[in-house]
C-alpha positions in Angstrom: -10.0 -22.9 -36.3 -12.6 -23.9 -33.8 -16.1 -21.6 -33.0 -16.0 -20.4 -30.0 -19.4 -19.5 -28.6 -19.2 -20.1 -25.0 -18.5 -17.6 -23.1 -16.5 -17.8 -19.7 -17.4 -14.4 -17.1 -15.3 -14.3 -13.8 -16.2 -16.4 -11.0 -18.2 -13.8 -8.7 -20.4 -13.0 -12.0 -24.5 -13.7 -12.3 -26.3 -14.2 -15.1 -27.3 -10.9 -14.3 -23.7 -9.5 -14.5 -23.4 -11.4 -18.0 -26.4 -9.7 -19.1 -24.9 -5.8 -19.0 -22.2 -6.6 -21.0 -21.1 -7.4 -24.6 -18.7 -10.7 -25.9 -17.0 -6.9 -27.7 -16.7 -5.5 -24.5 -13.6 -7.3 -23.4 -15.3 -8.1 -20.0 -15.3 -11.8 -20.4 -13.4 -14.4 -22.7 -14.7 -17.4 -24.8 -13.8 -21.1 -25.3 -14.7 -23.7 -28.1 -16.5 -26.9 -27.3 -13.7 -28.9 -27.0 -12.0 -26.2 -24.1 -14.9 -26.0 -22.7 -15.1 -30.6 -22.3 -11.3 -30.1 -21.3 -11.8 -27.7 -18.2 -15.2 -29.6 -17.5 -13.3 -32.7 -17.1 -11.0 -30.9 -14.5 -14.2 -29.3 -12.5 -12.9 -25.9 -13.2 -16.2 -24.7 -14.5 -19.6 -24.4 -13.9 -22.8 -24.0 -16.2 -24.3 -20.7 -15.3 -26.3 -20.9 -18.8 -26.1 -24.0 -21.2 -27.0 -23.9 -24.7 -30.5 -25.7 -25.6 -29.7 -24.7 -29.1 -27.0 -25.0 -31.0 -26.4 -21.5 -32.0 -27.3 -20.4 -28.9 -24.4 -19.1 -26.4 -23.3 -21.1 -23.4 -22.1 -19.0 -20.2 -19.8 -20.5 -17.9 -18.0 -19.5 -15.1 -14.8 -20.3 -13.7 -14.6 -22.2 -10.0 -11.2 -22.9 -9.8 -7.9 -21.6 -10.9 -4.8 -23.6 -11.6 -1.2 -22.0 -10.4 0.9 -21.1 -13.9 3.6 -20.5 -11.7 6.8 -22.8 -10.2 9.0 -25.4 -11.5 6.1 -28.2 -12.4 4.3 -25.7 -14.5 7.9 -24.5 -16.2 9.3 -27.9 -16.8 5.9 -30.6 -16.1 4.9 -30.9 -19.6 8.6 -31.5 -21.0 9.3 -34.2 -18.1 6.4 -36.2 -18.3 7.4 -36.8 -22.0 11.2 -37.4 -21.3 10.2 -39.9 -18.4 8.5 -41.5 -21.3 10.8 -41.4 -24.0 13.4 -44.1 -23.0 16.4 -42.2 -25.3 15.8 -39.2 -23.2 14.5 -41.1 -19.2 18.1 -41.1 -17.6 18.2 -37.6 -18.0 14.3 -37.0 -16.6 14.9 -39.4 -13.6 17.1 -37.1 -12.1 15.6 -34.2 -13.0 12.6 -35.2 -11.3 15.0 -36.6 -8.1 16.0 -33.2 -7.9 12.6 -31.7 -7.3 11.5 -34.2 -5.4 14.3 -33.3 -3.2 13.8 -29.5 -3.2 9.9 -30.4 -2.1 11.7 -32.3 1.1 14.0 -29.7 2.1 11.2 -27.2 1.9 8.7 -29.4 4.0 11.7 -30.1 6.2 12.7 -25.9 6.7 9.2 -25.2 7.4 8.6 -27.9 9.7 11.7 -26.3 11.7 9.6 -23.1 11.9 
């Protein structure tokens, strides 16, 4: 199980906010170092305190949200790795067809509008 000693506060939060609460609190959840890479990679956070040493707490702040809703986010992760299992790619070609195809009809209704 990975430390997790970063703290991530909502995105209108100061360091100032951060400082009148507690990580017991519930205000405000925490990451480990490698969570905390992954959604750097992304730019979905920002540094509002980094840690100069290592036991010392990083606070972060989120910038962005991603969607957890729709049809990519129910069935994305599970195409992606039929597309690139070849037993399993017929089957994920036209899966993917078919959203492609919903995503035209949709742009093609509201177009009408």
């Amino acid at each position: 199980m990975s430390i997790k000693r970063y703290c991530l506060v909502p995105a209108r939060w100061t360091l100032e906010d951060y400082s009148r609460h507690t990580c017991d609190d519930h205000s405000h959840s925490h990451l480990s170092k490698s969570q905390v890479y992954e959604l750097e990679v992304l730019s979905l956070i920002e540094w509002l305190r980094r840690p100069e040493h290592r036991k010392e707490k990083g606070v972060l702040k989120q910038i962005k949200t991603i969607s957890h809703r729709g049809l990519s986010c129910r069935v994305g992760g599970e195409l992606v790795s039929a597309l690139c299992d070849y037993s399993r790619r017929g089957i994920a070609e036209v899966m993917l067809a078919n959203i492609n195809q919903r995503r035209e009809e949709q742009s093609v209704m509201s177009s009408a509008l």
